[in-house]
C-alpha positions as CSV (number, residue, x, y, z in Angstrom):
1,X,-7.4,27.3,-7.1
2,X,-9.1,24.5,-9.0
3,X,-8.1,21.5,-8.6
4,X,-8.0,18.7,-11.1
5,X,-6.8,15.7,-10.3
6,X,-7.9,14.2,-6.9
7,X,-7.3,11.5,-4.8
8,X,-8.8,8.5,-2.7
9,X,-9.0,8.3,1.0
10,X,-6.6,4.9,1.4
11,X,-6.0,2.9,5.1
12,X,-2.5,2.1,6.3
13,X,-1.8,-0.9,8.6
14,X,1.2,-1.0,9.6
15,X,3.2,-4.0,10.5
16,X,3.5,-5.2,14.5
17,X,6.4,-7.4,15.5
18,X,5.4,-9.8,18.4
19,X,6.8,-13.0,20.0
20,X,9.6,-15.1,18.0
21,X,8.5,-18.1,16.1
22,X,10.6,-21.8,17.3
23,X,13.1,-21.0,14.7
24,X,13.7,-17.3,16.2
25,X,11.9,-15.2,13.0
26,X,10.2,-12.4,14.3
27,X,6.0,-12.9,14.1
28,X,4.8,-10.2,11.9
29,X,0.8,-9.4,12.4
30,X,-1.5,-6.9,10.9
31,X,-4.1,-4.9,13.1
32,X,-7.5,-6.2,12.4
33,X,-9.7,-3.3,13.4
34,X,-10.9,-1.0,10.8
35,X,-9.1,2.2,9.6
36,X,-8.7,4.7,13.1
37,X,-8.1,2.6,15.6
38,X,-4.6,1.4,16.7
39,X,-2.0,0.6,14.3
40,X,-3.8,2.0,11.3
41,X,-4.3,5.4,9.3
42,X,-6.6,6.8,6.8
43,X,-4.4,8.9,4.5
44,X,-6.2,11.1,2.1
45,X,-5.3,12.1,-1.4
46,X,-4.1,9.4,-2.7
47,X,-4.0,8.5,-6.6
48,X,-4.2,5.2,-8.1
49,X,-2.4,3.6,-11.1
50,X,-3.2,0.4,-12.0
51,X,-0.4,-1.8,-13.3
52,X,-0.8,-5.4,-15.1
53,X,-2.2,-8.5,-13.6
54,X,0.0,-11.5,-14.5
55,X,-0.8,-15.2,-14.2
56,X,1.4,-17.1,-11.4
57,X,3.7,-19.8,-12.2
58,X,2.4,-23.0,-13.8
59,X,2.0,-24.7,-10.3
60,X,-1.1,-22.0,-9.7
61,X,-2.7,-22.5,-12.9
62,X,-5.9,-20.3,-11.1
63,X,-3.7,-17.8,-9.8
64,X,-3.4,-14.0,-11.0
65,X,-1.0,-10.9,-9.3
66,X,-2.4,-7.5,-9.4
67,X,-0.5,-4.4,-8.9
68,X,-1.2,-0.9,-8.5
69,X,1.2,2.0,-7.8
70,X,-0.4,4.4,-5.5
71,X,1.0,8.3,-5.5
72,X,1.1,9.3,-2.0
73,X,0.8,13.3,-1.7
74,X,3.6,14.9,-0.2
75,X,1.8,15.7,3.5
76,X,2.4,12.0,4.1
77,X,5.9,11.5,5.3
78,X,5.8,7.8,7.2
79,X,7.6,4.7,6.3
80,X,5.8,2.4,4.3
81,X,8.0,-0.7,4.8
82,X,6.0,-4.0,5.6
83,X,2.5,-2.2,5.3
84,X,-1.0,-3.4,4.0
85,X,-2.6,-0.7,2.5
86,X,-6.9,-1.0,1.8
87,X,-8.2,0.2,-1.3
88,X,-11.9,1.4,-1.5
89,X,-14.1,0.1,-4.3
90,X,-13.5,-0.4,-7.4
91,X,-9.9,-1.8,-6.2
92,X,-11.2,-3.1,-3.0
93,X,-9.0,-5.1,-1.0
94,X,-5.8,-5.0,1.2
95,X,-2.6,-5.2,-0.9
96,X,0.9,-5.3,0.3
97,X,3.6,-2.7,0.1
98,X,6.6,-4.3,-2.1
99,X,9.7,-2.9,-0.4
100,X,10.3,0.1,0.9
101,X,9.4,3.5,-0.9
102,X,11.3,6.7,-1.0
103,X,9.6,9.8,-1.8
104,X,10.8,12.0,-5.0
105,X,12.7,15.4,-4.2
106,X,10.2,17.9,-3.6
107,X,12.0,20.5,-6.1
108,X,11.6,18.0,-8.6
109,X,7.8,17.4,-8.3
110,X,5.6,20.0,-8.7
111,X,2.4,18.5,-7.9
112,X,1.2,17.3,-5.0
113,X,2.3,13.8,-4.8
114,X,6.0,12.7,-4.2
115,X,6.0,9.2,-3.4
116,X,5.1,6.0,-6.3
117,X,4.3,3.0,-3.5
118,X,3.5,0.0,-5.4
119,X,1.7,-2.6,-4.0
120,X,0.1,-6.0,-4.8
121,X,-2.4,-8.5,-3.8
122,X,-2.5,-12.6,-5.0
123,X,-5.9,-14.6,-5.6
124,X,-5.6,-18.4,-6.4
């Protein structure tokens, strides 16, 4: 079977609650280690949309948002809520997962990707 369309290899980090702040918020860290060691993942297959960058408020004259939504294929079944995903070159970068993703119906998606995650990254 030939295959078309293919994907990027992509990390995962996902979020690690530690101590309580003075105020009682749950700390929220990253791991900081590259992609296979604890607390990350590589996930493979993964296709890449790019959205729009859009200028930040007047207050951040320098600053720019850039989105992607990233297709993950349907052998990835994890939560995505709270992650970092890293992007190879020529999106390179860790961008953060906004909310928390839900993966199509399979029946209704006959390739193989199931789940739009869309992320995004702030510079400036």
């Amino acid at each position: 079977m030939i295959t078309l369309i293919k994907g990027i290899s992509v990390g995962v980090y996902y979020p690690i609650e530690s101590e309580k702040d003075r105020f009682g918020n749950t700390i929220i860290t990253y791991p900081s280690g590259p992609v296979g060691t604890t607390g990350t993942e590589a996930v493979e297959n993964v296709l890449v949309s790019p959205g729009p960058t859009n200028d930040l408020e007047a207050s951040r004259p320098e600053g720019v948002s850039v989105a992607f939504t990233l297709h993950f294929p349907k052998t990835f079944n994890k939560s995505l809520e709270g992650c970092n995903i890293e992007l190879p070159a020529p999106y390179a970068g860790m961008y953060h997962v906004i909310g928390d993703p839900k993966p199509y119906m399979d029946a209704n998606t006959p390739t193989k990707w199931h789940m739009p995650v869309e992320v995004e990254k702030a510079h400036g």
